[in-house]
DRENGU-83163 format. One record per residue (C-alpha): residue in one letter; residue number from 1; x, y, z. Coordinates in pm, 1 decimal, always signed. Example, Ala and Ser with C-alpha at 12.3 -4.5 7.8 and 13.67 -1.06 7.14 Angstrom:
BEGIN
PT residu num     east    north       up
PT      A   1  +1230.0   -450.0   +780.0
PT      S   2  +1367.0   -106.0   +714.0
END
This chain:
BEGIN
PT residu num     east    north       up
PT      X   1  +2611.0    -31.5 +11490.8
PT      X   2  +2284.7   -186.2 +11508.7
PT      X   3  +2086.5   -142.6 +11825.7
PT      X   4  +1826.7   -484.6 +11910.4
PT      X   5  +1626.8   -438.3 +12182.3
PT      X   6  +1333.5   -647.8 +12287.7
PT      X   7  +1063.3   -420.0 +12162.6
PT      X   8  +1240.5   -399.0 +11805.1
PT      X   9  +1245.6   -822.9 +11861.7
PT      X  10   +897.7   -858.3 +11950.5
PT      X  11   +800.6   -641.2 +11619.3
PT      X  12   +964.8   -834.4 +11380.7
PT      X  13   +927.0  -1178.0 +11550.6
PT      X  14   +506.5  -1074.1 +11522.0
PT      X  15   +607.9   -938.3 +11157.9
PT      X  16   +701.4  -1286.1 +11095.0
PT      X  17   +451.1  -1454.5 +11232.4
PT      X  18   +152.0  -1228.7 +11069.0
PT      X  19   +339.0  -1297.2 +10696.9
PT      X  20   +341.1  -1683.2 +10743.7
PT      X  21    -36.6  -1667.8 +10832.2
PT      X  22   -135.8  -1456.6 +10523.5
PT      X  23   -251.7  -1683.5 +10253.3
PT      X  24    -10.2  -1777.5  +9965.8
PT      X  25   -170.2  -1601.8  +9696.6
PT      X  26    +70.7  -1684.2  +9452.0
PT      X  27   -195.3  -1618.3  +9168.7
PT      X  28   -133.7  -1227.8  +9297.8
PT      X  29   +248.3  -1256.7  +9307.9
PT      X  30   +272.0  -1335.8  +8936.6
PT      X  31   +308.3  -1683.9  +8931.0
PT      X  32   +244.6  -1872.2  +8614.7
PT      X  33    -92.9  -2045.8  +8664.8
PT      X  34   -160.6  -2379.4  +8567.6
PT      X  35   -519.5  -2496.9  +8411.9
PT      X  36   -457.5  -2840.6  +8354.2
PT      X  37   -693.6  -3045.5  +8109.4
PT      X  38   -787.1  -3397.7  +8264.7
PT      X  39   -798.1  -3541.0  +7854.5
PT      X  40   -567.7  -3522.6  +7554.0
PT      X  41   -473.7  -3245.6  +7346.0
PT      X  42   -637.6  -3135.5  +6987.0
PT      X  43   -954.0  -3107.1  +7072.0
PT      X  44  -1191.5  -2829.4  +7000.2
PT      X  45  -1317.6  -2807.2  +7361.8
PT      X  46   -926.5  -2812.4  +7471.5
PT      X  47   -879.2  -2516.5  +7227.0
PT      X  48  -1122.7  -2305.3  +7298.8
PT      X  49   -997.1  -2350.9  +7688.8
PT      X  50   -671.9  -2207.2  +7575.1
PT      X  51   -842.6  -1922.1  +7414.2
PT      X  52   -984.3  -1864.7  +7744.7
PT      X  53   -643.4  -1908.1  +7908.2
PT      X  54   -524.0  -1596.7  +7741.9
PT      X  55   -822.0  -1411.9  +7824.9
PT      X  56   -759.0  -1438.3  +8175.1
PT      X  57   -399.1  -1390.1  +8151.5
PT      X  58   -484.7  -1055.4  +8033.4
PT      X  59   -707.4  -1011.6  +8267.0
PT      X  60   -455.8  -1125.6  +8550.0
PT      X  61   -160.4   -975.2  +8410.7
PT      X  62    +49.8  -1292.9  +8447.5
PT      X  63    +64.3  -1634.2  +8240.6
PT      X  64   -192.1  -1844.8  +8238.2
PT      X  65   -139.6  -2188.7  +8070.7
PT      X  66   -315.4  -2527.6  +7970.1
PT      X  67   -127.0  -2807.0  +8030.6
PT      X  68   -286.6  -3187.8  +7877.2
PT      X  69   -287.2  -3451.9  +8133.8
PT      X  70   -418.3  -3730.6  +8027.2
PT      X  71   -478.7  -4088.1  +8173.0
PT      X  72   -748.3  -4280.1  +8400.5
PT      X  73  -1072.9  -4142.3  +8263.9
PT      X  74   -958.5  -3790.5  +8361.8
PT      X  75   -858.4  -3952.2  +8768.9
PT      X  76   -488.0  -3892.0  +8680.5
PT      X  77   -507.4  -3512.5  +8639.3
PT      X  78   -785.9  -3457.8  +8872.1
PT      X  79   -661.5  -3616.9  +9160.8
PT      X  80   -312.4  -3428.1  +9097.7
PT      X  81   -484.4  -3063.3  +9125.7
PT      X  82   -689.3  -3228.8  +9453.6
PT      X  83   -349.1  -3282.4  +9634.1
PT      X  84   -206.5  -2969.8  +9483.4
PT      X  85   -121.6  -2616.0  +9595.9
PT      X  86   -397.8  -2436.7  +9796.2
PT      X  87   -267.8  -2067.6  +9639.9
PT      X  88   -491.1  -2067.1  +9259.1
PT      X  89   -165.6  -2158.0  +9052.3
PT      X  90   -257.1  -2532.4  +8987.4
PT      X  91   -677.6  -2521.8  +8828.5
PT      X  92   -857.6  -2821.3  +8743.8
PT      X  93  -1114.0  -2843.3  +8431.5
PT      X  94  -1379.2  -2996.3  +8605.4
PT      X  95  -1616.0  -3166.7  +8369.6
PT      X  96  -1931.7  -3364.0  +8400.7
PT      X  97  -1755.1  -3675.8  +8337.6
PT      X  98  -1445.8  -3658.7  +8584.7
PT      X  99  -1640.9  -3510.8  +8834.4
PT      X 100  -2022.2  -3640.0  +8809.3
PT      X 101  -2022.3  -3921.3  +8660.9
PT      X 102  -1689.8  -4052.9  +8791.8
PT      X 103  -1798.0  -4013.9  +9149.1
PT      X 104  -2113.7  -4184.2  +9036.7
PT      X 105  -1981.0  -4479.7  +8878.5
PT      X 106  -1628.2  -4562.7  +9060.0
PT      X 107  -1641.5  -4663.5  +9415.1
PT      X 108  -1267.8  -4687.2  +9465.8
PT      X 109  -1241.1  -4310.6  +9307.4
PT      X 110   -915.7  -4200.3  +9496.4
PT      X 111  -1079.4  -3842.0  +9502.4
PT      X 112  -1395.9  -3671.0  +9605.7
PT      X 113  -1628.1  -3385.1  +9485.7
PT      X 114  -1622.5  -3212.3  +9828.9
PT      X 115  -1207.1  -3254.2  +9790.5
PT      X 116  -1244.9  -2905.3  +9527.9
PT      X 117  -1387.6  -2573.0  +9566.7
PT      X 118  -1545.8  -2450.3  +9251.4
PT      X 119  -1391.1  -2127.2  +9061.1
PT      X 120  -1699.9  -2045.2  +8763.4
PT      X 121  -1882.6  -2247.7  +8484.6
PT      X 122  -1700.7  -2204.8  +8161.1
PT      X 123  -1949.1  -2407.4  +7888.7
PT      X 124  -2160.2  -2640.5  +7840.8
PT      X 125  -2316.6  -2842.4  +7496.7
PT      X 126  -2565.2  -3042.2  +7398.0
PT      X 127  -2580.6  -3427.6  +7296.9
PT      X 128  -2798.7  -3513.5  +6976.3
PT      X 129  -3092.4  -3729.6  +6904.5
PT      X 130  -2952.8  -3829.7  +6560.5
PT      X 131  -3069.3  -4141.1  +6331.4
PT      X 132  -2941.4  -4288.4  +5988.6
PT      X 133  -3110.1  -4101.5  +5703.2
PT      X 134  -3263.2  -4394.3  +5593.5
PT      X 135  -3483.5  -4406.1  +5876.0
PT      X 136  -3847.8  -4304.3  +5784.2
PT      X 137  -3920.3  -4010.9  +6050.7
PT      X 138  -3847.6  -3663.8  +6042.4
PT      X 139  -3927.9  -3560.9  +6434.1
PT      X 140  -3887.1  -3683.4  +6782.4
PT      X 141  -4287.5  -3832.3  +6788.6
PT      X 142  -4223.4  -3961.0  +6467.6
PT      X 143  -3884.5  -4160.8  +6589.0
PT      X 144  -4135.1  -4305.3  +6933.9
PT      X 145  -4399.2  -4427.9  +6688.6
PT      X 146  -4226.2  -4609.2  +6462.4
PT      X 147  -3963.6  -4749.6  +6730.2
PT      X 148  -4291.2  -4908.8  +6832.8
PT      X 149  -4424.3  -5010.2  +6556.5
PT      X 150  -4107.1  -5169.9  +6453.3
PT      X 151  -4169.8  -5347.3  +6826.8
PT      X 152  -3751.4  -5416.8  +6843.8
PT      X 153  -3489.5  -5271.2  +7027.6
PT      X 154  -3290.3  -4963.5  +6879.7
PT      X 155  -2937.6  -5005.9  +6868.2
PT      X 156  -2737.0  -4654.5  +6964.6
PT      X 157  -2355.1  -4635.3  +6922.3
PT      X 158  -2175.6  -4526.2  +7273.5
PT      X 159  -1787.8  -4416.9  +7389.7
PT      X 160  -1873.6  -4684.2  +7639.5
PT      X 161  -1998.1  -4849.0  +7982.4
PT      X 162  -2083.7  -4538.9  +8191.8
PT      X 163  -2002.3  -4223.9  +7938.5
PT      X 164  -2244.9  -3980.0  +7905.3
PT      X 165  -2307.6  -4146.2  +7589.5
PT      X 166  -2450.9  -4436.3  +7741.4
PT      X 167  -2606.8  -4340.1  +8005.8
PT      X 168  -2820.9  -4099.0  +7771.5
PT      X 169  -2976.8  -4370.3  +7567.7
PT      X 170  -3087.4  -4583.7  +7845.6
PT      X 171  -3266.3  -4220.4  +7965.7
PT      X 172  -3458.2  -4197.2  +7626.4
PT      X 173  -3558.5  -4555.4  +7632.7
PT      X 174  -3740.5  -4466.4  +8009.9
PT      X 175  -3835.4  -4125.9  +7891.6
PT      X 176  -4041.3  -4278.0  +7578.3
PT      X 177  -4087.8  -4624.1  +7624.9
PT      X 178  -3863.7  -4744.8  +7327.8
PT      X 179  -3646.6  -5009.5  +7408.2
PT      X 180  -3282.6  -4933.5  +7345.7
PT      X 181  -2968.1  -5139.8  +7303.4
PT      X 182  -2625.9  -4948.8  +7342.8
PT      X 183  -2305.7  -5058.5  +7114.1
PT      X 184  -1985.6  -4936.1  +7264.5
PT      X 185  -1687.5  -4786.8  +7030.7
PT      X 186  -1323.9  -4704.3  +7124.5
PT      X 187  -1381.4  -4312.1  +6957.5
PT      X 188  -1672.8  -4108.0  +6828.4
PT      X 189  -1555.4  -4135.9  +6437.5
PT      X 190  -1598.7  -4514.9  +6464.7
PT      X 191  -1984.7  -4498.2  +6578.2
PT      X 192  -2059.7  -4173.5  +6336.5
PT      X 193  -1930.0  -4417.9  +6032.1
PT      X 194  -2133.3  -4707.2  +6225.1
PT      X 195  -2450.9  -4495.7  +6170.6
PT      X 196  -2394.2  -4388.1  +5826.2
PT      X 197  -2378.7  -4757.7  +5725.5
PT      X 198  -2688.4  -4783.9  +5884.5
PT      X 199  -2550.6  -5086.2  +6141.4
PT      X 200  -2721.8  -4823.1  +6424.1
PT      X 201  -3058.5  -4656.0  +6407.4
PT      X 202  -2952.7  -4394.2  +6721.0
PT      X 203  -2684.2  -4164.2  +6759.9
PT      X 204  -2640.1  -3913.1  +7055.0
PT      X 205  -2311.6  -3729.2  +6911.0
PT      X 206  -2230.3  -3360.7  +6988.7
PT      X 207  -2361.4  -3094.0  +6709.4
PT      X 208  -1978.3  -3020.1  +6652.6
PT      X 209  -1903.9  -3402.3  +6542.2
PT      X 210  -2234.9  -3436.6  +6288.8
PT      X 211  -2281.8  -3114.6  +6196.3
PT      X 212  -2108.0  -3193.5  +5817.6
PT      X 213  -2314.9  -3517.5  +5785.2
PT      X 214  -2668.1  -3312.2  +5877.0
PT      X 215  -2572.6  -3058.1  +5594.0
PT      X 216  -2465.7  -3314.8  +5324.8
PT      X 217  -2799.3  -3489.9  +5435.7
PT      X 218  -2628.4  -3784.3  +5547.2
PT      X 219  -2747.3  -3812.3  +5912.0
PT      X 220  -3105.3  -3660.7  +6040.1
PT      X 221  -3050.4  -3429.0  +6418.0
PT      X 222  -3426.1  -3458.1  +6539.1
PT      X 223  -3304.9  -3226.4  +6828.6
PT      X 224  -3087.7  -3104.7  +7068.0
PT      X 225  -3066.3  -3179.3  +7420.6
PT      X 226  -3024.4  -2871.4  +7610.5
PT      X 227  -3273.7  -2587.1  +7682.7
PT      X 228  -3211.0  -2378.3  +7400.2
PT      X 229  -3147.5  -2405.3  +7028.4
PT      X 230  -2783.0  -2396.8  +6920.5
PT      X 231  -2695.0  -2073.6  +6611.0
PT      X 232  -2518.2  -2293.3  +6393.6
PT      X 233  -2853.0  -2534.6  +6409.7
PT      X 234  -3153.3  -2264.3  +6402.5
PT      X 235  -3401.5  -2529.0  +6262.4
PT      X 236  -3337.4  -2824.6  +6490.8
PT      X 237  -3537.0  -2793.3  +6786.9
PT      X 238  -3463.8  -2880.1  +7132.8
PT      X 239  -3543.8  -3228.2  +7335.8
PT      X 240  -3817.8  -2907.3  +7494.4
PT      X 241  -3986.3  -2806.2  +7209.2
PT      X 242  -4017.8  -3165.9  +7062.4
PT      X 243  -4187.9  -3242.3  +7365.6
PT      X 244  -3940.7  -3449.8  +7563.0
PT      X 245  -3854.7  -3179.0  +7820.3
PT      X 246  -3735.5  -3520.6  +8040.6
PT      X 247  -3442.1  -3556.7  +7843.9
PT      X 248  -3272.3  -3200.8  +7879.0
PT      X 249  -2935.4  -3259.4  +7953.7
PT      X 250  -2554.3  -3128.8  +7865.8
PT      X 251  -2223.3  -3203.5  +7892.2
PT      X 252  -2011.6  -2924.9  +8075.4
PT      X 253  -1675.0  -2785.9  +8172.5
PT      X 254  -1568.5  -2563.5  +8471.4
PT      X 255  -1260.0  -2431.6  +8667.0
PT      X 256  -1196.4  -2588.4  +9018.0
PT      X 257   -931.4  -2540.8  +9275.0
PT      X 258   -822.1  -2758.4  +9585.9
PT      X 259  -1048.9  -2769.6  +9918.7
PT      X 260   -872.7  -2517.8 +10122.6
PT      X 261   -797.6  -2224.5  +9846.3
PT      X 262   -847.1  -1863.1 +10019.7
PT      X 263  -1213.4  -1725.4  +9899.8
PT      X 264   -951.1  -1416.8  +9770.4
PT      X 265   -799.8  -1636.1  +9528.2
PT      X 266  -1126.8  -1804.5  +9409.5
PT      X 267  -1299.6  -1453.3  +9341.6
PT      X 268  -1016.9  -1306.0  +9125.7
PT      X 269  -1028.3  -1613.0  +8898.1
PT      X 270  -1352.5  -1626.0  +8899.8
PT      X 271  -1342.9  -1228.3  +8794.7
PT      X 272  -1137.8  -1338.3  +8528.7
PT      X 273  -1284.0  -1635.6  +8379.8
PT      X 274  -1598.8  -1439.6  +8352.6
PT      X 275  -1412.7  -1167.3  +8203.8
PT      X 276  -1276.4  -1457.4  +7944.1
PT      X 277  -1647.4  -1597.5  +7883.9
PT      X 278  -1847.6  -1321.3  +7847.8
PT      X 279  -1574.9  -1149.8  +7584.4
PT      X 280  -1749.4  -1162.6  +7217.2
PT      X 281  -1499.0  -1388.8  +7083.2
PT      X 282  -1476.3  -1668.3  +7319.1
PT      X 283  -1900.0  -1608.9  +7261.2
PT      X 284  -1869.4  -1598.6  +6884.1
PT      X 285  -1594.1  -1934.1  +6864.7
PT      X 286  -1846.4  -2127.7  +7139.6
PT      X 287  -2111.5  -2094.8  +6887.2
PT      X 288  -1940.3  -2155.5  +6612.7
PT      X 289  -1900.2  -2512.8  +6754.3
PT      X 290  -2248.8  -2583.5  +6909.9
PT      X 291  -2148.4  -2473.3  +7262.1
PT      X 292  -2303.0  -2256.2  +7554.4
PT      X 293  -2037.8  -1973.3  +7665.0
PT      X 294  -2137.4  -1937.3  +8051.7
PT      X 295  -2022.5  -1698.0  +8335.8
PT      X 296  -2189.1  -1614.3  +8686.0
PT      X 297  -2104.7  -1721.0  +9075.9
PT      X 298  -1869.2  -2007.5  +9151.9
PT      X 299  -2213.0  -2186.3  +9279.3
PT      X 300  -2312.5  -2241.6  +8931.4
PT      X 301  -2112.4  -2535.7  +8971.9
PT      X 302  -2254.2  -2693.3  +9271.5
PT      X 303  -2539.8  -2648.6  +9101.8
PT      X 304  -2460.5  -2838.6  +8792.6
PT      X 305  -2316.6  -3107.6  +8985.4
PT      X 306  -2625.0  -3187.7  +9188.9
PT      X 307  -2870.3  -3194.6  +8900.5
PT      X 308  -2626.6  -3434.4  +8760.2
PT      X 309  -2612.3  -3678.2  +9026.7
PT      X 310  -3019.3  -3673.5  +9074.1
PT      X 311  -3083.2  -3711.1  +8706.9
PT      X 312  -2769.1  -3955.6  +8607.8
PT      X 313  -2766.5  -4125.9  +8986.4
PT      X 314  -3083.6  -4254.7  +8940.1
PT      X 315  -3009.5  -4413.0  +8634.5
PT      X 316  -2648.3  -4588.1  +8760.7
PT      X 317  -2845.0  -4694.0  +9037.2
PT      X 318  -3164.3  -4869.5  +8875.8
PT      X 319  -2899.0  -5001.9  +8651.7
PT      X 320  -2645.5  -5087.6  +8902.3
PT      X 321  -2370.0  -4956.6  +8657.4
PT      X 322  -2024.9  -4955.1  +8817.1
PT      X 323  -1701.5  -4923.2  +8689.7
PT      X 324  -1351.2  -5030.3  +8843.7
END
């Protein structure tokens, strides 16, 4: 016969209590954790995320999955992981454009930076300064003089009002004086083939999308846009070293979590997407495709995100670019 008395009541009633008041860490009682990708499937960013995936399920010893989401400019999926589980099983891919420029540029945004908690930087690329081969200049100086001389405005092909895209060419035009005039397209293939007819003079494409056309010698990349020169692209110089330091600036992706996640939970991912990053084949597959492989504190990301809203805030504000 069982024996209850008070003291043996009060225990297990404080048992109780204490267990309920421990975080859910359900990334540490095997769950299967959930990255989800705010954009369709297929691409080589998305793929190289699932590479990563397995890395840190490895690392984890549990599953670790990428799930597409699609929809809304990347809103859809990243307000789902805002209102999601607090424990690390549901992860966001934050990226400059759902989180940057999408704060930036949407006023009735139904989510906010300060909703997330950042996990680690995963990578980050470069835009191009591409023209039609046709055009007669061979360097960055070269493209600002005759742009001049020509005294017109240079058409540049865009993925739209407000993408990165965009927003980039109306920062060379201050940056150098040259005025620019961007043409939107529905997809990237659409303005590449726009340029190689010659119906654009400026393109501002990743490496990984133009990379075939600079080898065939169909396209000219007078440089890359971030602060250091990409392997696959050892003799095109950066925005730096062609003297336009101004216009150093990347696209990026990074792992985020709801407000409210237990510091715990944040640090063990962040363990393992470091892990993931650092490992030489995620390395060797980033730059294979033109991409930075990063790792470090899960204030990298705060970090990123500020420099983006001073240098692309300024511009959506002298522009008064908003989008609904």
């Amino acid at each position: 016969m069982s024996v209850f008395t008070r003291r043996t009541i009060l225990a297990a009633t404080a048992g109780a209590v204490a267990m309920a008041m421990l975080p859910q860490t359900a990334a540490a009682q095997g769950e299967t954790i959930r990255i989800i990708y705010p954009y369709a499937g297929g691409s080589t960013v998305n793929g190289i995320i699932r590479k990563i995936a397995e890395h840190m399920s490895g690392t984890l010893g549990q599953a670790v999955v990428v799930e597409d989401k699609p929809g809304g400019n990347g809103i859809v999926a990243t307000q789902s992981v805002a209102l999601g589980p607090k424990d690390g099983t549901m992860v966001l891919v934050g990226a400059s454009g759902t989180l940057s420029l999408n704060s930036l540029l949407r006023p009735n945004l139904p989510y906010k930076i300060e909703d997330f908690e950042p996990v680690g930087m995963m990578l980050k690329g470069p835009l191009t300064v591409t023209i039609n081969v046709d055009t007669p200049v061979t360097d960055m100086k070269g493209l600002v003089d005759w742009a001049k001389a020509e005294n017109r405005p240079l058409r540049y092909g865009t993925l739209g009002p407000g993408s990165v895209t965009h927003l980039f060419g109306i920062l060379l035009g201050k940056a150098t004086g040259v005025e620019t005039i961007p043409v939107a397209y529905r997809n990237n293939n659409a303005q590449i083939l726009d340029l190689l007819a010659g119906q654009n003079e400026l393109n501002f494409s990743t490496p990984a999308s133009l990379i075939e056309h600079e080898k065939a010698g169909e396209v000219k990349m007078l440089a890359v846009t971030t602060e250091e020169r990409m392997t696959n692209l050892p003799e095109t110089p950066t925005v730096a070293e062609a003297g336009f330091a101004m216009l150093e600036t990347s696209f990026w992706d990074s792992l985020m979590v709801p407000k409210g996640t237990p510091k715990e939970v944040i640090t063990r991912l962040n363990e393992a997407l470091n892990a993931a990053t650092q490992s030489e084949e995620i390395k060797t597959l980033m730059a294979q495709n033109s991409l930075l492989s990063l790792s470090g504190p899960p204030e990298a990301v705060n970090e990123q995100i500020a420099s983006d809203l001073d240098v692309w805030g300024e511009i959506v504000r002298s522009e008064g670019i908003t989008l609904n």
